[in-house]
PDB file with SEQRES, HELIX, SHEET and CRYST1 records, atoms N, CA, C and O in Angstrom:
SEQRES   1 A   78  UNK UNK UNK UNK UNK UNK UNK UNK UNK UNK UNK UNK UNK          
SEQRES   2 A   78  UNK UNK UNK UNK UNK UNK UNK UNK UNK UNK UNK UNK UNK          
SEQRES   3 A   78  UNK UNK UNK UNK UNK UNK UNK UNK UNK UNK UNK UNK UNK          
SEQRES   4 A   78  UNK UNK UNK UNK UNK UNK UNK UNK UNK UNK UNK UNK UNK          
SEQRES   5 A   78  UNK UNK UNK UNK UNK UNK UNK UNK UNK UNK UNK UNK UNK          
SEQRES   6 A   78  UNK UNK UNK UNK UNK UNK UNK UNK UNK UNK UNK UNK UNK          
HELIX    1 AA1 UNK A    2  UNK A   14  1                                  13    
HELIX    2 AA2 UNK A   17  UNK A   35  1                                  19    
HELIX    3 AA3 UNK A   37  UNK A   59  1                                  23    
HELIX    4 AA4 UNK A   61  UNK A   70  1                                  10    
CRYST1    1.000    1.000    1.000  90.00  90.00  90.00 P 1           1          
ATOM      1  N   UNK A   1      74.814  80.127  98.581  1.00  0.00           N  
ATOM      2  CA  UNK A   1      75.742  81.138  99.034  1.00  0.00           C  
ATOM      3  C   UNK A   1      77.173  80.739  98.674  1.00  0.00           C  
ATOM      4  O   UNK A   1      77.775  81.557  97.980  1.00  0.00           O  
ATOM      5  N   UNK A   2      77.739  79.772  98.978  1.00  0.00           N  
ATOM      6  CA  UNK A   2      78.775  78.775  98.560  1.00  0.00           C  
ATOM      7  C   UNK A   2      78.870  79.343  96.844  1.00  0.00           C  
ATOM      8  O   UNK A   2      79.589  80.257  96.440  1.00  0.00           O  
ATOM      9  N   UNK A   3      78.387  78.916  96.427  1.00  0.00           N  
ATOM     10  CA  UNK A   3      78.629  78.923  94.796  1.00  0.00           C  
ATOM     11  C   UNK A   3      78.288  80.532  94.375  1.00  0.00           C  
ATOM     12  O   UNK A   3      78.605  80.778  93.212  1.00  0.00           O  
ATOM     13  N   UNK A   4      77.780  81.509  95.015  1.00  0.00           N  
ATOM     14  CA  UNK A   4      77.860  82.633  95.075  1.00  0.00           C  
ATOM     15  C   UNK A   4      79.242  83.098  95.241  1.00  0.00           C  
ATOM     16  O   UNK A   4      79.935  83.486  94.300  1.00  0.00           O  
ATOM     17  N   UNK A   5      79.661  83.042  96.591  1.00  0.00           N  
ATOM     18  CA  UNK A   5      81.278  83.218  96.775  1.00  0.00           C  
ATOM     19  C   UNK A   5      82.282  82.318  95.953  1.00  0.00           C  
ATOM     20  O   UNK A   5      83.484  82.533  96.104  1.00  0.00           O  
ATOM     21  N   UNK A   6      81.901  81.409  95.167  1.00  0.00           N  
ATOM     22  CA  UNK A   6      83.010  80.685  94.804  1.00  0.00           C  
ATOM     23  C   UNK A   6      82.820  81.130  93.382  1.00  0.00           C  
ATOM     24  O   UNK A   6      83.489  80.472  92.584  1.00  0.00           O  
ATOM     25  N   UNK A   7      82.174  81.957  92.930  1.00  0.00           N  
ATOM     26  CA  UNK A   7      81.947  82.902  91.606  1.00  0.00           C  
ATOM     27  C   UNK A   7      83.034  83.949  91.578  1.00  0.00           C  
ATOM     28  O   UNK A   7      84.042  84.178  90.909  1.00  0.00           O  
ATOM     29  N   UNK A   8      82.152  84.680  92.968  1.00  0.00           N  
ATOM     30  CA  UNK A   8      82.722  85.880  93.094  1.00  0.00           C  
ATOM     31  C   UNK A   8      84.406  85.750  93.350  1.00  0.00           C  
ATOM     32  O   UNK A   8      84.993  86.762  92.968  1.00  0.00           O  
ATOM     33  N   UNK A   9      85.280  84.710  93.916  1.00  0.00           N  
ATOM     34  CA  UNK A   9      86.625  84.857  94.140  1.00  0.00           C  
ATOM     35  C   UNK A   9      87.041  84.290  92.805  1.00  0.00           C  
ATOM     36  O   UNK A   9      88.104  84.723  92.359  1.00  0.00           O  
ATOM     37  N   UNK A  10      86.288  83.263  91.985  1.00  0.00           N  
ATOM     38  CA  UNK A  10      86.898  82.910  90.539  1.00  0.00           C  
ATOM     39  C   UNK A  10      87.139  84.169  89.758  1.00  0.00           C  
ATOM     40  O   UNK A  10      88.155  84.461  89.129  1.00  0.00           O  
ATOM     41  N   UNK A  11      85.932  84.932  89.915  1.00  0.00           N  
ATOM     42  CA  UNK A  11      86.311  86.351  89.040  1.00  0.00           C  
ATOM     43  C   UNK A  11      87.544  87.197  89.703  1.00  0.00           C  
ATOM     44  O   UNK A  11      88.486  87.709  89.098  1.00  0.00           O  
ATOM     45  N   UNK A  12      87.296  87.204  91.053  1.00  0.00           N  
ATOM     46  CA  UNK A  12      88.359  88.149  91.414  1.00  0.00           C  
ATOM     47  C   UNK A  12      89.820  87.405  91.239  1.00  0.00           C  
ATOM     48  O   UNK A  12      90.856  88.065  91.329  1.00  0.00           O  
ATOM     49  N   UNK A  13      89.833  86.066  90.997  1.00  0.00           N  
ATOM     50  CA  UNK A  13      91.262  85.693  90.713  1.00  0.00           C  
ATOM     51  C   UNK A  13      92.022  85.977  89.270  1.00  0.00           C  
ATOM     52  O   UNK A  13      93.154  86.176  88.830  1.00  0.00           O  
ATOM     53  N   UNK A  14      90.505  85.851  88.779  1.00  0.00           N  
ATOM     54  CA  UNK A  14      91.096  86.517  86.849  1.00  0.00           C  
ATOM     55  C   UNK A  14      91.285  88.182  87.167  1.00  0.00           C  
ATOM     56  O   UNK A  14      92.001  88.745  86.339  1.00  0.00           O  
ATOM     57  N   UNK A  15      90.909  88.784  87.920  1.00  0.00           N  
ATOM     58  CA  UNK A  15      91.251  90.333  87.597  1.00  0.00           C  
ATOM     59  C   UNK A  15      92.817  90.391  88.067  1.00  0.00           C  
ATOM     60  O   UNK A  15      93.717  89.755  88.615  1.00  0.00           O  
ATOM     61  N   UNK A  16      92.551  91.335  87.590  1.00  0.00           N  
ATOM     62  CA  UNK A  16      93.918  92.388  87.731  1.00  0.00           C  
ATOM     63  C   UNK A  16      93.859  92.981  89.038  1.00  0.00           C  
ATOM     64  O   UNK A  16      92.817  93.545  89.373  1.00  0.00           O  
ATOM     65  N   UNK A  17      95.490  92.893  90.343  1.00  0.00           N  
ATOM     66  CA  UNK A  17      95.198  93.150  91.500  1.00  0.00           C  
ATOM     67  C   UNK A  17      94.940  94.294  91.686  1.00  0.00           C  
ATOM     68  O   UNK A  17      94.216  94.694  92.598  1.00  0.00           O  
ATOM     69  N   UNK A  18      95.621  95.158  90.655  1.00  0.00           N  
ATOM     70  CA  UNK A  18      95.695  96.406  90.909  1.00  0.00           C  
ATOM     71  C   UNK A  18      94.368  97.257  90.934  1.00  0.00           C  
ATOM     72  O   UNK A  18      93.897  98.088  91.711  1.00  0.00           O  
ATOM     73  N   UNK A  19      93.934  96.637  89.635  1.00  0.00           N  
ATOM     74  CA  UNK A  19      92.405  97.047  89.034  1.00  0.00           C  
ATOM     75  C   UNK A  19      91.098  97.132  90.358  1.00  0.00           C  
ATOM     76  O   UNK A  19      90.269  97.985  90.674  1.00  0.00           O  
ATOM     77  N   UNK A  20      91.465  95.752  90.873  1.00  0.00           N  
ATOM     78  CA  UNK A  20      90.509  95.499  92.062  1.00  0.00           C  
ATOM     79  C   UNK A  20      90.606  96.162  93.530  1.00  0.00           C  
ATOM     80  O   UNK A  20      89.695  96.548  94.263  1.00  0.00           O  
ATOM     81  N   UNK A  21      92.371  96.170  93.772  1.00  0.00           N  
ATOM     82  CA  UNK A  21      91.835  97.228  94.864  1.00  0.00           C  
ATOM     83  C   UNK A  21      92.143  98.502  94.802  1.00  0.00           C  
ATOM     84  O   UNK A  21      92.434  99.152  95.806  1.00  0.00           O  
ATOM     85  N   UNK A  22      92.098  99.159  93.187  1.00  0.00           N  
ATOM     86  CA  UNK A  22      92.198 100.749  93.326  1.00  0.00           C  
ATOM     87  C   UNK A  22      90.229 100.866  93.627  1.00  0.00           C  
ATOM     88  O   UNK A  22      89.736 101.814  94.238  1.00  0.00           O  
ATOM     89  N   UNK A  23      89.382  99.688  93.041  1.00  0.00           N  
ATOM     90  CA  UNK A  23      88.093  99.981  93.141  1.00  0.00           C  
ATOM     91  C   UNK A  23      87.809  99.699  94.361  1.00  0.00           C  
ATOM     92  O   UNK A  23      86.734 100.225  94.648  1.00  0.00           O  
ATOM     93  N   UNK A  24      88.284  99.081  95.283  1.00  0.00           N  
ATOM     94  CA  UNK A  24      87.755  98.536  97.012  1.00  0.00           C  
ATOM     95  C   UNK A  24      88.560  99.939  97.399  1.00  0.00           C  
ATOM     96  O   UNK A  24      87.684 100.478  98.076  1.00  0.00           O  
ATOM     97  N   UNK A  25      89.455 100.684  97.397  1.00  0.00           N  
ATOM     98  CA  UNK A  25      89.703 101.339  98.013  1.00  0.00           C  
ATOM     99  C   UNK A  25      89.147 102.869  97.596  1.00  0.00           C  
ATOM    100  O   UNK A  25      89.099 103.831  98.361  1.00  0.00           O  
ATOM    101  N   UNK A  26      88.707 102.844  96.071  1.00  0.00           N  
ATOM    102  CA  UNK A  26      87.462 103.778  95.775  1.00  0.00           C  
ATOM    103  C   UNK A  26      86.141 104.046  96.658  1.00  0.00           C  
ATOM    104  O   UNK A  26      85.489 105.071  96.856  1.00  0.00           O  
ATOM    105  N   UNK A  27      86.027 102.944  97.034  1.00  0.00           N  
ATOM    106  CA  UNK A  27      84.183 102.759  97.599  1.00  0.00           C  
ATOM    107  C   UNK A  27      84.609 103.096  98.955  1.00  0.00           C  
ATOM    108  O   UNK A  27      83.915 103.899  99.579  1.00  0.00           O  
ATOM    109  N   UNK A  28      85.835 102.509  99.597  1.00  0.00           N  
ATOM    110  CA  UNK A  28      85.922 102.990 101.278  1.00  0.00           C  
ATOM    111  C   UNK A  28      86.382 104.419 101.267  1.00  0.00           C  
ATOM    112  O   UNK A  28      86.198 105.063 102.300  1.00  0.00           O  
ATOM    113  N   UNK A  29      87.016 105.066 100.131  1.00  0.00           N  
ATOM    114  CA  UNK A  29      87.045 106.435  99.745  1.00  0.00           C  
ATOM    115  C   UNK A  29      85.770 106.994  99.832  1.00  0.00           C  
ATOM    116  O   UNK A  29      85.815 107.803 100.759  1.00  0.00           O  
ATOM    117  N   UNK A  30      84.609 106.974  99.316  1.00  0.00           N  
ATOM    118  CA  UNK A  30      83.460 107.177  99.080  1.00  0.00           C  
ATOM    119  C   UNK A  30      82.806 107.292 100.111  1.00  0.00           C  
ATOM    120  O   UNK A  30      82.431 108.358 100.600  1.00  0.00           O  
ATOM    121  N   UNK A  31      82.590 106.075 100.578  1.00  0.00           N  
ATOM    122  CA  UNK A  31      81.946 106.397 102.526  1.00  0.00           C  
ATOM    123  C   UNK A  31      82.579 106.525 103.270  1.00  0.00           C  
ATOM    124  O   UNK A  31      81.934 106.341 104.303  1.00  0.00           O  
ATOM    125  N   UNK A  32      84.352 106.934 103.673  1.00  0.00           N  
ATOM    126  CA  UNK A  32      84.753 108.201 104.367  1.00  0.00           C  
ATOM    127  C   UNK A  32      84.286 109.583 104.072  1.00  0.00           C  
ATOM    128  O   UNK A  32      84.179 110.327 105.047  1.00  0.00           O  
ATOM    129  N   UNK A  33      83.905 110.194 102.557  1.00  0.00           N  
ATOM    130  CA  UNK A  33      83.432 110.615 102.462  1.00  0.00           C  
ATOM    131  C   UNK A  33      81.935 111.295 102.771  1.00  0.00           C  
ATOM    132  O   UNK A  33      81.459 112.390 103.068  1.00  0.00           O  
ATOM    133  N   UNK A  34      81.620 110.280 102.573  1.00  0.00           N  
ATOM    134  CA  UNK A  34      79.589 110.592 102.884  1.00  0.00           C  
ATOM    135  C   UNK A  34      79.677 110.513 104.205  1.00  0.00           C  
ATOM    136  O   UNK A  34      79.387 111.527 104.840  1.00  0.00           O  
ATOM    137  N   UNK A  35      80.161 109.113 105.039  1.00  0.00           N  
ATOM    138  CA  UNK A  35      79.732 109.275 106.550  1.00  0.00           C  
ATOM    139  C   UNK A  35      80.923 109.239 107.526  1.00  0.00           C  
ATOM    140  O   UNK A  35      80.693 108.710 108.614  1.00  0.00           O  
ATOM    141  N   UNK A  36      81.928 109.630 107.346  1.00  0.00           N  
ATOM    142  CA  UNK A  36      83.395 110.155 108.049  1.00  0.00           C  
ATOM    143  C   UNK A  36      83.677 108.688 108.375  1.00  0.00           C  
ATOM    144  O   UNK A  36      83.050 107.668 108.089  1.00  0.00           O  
ATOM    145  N   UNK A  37      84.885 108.899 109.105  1.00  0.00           N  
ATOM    146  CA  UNK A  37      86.008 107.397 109.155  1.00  0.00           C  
ATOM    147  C   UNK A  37      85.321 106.934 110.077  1.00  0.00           C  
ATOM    148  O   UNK A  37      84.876 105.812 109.834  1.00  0.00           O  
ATOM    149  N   UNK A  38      84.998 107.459 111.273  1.00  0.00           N  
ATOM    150  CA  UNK A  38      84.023 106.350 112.310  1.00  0.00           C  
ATOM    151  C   UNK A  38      83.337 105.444 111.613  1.00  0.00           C  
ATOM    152  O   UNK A  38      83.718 104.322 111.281  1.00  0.00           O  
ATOM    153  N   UNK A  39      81.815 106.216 111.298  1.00  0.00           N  
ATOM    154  CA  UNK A  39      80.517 105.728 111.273  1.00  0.00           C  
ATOM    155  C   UNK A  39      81.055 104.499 109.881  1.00  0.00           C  
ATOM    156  O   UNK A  39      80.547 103.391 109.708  1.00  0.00           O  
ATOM    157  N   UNK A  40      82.288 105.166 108.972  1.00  0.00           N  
ATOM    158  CA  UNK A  40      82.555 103.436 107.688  1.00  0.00           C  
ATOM    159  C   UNK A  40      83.514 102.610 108.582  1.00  0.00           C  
ATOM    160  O   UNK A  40      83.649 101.434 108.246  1.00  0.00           O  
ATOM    161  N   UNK A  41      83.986 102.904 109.329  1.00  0.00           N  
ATOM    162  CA  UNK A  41      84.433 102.067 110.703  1.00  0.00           C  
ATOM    163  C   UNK A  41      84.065 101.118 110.727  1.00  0.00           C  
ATOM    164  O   UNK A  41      84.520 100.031 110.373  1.00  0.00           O  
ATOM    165  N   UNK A  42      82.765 101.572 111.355  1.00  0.00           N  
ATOM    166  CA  UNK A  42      81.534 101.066 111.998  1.00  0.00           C  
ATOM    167  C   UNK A  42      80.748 100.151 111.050  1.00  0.00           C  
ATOM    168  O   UNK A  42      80.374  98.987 111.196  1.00  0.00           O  
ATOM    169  N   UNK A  43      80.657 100.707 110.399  1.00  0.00           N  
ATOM    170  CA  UNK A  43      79.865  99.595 108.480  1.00  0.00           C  
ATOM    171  C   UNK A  43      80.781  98.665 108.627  1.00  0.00           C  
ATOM    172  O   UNK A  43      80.478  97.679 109.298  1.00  0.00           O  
ATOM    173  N   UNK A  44      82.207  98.767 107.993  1.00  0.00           N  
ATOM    174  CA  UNK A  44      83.140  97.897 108.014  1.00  0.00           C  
ATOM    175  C   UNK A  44      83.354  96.563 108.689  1.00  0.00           C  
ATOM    176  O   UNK A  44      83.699  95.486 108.201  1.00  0.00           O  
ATOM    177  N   UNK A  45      83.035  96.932 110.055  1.00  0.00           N  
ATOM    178  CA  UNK A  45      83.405  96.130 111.555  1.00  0.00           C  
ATOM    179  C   UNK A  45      82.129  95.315 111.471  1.00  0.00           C  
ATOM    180  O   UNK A  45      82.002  94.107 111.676  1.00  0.00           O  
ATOM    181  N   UNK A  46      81.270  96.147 111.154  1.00  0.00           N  
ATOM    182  CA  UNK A  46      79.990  94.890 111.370  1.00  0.00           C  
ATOM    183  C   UNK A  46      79.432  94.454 110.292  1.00  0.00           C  
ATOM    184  O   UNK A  46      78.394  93.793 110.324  1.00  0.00           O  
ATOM    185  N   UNK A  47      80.091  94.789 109.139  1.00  0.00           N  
ATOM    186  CA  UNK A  47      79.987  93.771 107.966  1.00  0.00           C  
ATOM    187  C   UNK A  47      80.448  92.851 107.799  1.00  0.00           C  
ATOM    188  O   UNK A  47      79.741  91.960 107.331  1.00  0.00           O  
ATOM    189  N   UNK A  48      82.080  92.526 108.131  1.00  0.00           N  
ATOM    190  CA  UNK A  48      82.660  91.493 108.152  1.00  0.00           C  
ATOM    191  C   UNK A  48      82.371  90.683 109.829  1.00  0.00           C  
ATOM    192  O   UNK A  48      82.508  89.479 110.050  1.00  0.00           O  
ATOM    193  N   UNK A  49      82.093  91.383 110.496  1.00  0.00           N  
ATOM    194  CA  UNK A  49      81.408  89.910 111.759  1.00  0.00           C  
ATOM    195  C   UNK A  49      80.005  89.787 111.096  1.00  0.00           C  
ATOM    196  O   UNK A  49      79.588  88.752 111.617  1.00  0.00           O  
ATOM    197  N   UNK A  50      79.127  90.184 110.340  1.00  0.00           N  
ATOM    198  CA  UNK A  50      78.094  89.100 109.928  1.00  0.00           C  
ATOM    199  C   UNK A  50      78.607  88.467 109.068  1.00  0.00           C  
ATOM    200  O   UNK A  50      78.242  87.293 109.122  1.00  0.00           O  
ATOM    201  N   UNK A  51      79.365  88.694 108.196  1.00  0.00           N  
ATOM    202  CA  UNK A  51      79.898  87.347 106.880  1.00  0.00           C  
ATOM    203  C   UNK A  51      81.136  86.261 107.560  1.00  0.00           C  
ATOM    204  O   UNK A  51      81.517  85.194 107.080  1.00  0.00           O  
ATOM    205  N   UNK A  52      81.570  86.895 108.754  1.00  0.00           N  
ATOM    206  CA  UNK A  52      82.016  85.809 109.605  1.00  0.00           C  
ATOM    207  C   UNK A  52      81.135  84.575 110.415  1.00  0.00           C  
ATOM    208  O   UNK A  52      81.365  83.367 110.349  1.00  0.00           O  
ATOM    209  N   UNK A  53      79.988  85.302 111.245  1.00  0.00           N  
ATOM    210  CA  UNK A  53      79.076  84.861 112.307  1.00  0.00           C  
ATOM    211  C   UNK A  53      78.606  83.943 110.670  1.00  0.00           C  
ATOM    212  O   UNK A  53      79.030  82.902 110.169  1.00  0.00           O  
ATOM    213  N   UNK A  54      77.955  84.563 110.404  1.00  0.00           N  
ATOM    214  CA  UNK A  54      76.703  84.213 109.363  1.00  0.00           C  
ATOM    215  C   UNK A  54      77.912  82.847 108.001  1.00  0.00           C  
ATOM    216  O   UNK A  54      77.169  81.949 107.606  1.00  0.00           O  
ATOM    217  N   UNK A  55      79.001  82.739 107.570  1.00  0.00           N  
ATOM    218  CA  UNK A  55      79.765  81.538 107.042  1.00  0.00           C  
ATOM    219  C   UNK A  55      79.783  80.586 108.291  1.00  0.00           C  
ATOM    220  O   UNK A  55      79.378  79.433 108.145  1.00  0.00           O  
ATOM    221  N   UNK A  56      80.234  81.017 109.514  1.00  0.00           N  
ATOM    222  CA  UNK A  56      80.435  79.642 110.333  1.00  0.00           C  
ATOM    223  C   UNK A  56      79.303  78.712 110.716  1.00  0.00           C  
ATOM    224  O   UNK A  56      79.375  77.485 110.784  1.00  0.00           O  
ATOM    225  N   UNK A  57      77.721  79.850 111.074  1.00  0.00           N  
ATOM    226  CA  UNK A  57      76.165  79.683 111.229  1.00  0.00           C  
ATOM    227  C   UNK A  57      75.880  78.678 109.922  1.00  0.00           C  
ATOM    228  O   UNK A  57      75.633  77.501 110.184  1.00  0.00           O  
ATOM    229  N   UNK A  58      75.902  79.038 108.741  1.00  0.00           N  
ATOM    230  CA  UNK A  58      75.487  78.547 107.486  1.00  0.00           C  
ATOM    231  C   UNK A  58      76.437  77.455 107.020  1.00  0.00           C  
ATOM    232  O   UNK A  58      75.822  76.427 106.733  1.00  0.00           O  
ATOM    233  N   UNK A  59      77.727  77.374 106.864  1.00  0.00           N  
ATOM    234  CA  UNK A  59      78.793  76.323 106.805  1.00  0.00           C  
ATOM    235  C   UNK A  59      78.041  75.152 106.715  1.00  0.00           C  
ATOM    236  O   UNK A  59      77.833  74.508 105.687  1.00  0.00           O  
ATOM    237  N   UNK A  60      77.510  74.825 108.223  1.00  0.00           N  
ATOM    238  CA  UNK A  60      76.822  73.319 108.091  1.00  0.00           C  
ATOM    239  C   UNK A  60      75.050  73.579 108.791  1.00  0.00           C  
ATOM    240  O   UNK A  60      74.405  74.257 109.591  1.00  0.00           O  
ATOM    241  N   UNK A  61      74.979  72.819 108.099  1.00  0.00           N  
ATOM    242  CA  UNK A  61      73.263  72.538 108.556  1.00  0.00           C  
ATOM    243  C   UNK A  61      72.645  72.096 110.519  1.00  0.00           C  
ATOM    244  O   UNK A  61      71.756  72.600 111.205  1.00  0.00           O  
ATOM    245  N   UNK A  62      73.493  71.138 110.763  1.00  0.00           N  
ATOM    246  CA  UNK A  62      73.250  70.687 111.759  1.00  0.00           C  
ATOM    247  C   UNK A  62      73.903  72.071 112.646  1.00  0.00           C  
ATOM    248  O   UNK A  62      73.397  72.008 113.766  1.00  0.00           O  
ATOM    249  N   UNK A  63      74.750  73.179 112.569  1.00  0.00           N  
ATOM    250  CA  UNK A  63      75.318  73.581 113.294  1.00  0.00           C  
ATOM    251  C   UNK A  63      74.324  74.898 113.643  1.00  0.00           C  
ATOM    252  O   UNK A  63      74.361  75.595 114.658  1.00  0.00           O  
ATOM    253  N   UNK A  64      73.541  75.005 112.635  1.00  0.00           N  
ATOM    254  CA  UNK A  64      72.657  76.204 112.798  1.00  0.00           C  
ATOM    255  C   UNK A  64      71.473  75.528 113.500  1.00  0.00           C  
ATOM    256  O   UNK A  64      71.243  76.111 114.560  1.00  0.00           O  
ATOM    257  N   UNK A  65      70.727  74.607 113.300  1.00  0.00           N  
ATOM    258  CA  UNK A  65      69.819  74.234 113.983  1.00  0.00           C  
ATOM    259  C   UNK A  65      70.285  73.707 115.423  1.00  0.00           C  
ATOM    260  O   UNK A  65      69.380  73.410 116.204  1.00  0.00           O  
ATOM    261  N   UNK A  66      71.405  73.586 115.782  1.00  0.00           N  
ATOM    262  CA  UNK A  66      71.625  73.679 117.267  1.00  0.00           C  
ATOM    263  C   UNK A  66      71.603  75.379 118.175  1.00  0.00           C  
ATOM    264  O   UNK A  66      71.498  75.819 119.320  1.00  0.00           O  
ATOM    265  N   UNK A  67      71.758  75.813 116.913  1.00  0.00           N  
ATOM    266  CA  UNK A  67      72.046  77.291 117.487  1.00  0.00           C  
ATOM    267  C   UNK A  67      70.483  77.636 117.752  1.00  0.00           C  
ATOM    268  O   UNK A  67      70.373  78.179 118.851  1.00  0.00           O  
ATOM    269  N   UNK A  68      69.226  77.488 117.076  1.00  0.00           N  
ATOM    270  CA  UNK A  68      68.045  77.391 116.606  1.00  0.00           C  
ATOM    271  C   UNK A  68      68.094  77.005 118.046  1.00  0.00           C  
ATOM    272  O   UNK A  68      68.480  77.810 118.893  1.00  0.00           O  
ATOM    273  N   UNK A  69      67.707  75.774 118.349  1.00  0.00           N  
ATOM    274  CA  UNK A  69      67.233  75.492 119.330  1.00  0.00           C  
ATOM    275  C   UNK A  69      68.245  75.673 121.042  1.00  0.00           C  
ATOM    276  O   UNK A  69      67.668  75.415 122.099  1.00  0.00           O  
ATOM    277  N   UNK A  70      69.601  76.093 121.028  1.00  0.00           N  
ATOM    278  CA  UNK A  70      69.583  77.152 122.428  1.00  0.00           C  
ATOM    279  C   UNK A  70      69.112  78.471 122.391  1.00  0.00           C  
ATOM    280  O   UNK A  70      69.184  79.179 123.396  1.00  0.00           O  
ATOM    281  N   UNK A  71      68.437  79.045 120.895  1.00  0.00           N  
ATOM    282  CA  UNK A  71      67.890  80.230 121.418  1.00  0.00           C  
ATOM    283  C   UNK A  71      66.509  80.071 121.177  1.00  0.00           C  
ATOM    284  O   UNK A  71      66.037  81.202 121.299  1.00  0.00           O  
ATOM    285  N   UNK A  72      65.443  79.134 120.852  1.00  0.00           N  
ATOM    286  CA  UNK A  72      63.957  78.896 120.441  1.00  0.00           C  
ATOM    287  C   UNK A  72      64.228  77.562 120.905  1.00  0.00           C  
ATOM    288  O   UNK A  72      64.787  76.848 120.073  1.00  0.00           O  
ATOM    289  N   UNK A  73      63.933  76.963 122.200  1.00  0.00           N  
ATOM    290  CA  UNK A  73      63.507  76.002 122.739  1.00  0.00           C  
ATOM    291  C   UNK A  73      62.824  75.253 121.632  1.00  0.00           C  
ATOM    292  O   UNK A  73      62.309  75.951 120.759  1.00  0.00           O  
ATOM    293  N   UNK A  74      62.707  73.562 121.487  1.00  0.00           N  
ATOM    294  CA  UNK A  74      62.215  72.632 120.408  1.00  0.00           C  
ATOM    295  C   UNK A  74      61.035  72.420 121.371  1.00  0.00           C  
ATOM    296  O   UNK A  74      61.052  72.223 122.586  1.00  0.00           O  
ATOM    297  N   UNK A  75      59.824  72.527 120.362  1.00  0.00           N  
ATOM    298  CA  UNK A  75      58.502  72.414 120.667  1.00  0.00           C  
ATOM    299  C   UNK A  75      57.420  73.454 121.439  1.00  0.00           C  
ATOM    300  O   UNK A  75      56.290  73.233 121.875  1.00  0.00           O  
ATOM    301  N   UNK A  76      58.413  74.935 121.421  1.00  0.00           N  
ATOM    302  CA  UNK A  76      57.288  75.750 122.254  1.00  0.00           C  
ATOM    303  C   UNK A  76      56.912  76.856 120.794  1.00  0.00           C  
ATOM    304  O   UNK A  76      55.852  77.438 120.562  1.00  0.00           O  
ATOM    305  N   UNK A  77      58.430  76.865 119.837  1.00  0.00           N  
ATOM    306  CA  UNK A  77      57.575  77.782 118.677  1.00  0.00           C  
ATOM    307  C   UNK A  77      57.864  77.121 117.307  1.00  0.00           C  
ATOM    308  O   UNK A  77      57.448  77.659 116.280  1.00  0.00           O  
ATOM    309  N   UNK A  78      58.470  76.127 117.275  1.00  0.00           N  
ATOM    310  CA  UNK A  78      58.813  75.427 116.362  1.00  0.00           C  
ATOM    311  C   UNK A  78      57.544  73.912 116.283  1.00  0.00           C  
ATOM    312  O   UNK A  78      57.677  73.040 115.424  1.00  0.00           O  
TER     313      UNK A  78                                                      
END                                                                             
């Protein structure tokens, strides 16, 4: 995932700013469109708290398997 994102911001540092967010602001154009300003609100808001939750979860190894085991007790399904 790491080297996924560290692709994806190398490319976005070679583009052009302009280039990049006339297209990010194309696509949130697009689903105001299809599903009105709430409901891409709503996409929005809980897209970036899973790539928040889900970088700090994944970040480190040991930090997710603590999380693992306050919500799946060690040794009843593991």
């Amino acid at each position: 995932m790491e080297r996924l994102l560290s692709r994806i911001f190398e490319k976005l540092s070679n583009a052009k700013a302009g280039a990049l967010c006339a297209f990010l602001f194309f696509i949130i154009a697009v689903l105001i469109c299809i599903f009105g300003f709430w409901k891409t609100f709503f996409i929005l808001v809980f897209t970036l708290a899973g790539f928040i939750v889900g970088a700090f979860l994944f970040a480190d190894e040991g930090r997710f398997k603590k999380f693992l085991d306050r919500i799946l007790p060690p040794g009843r399904v593991r």
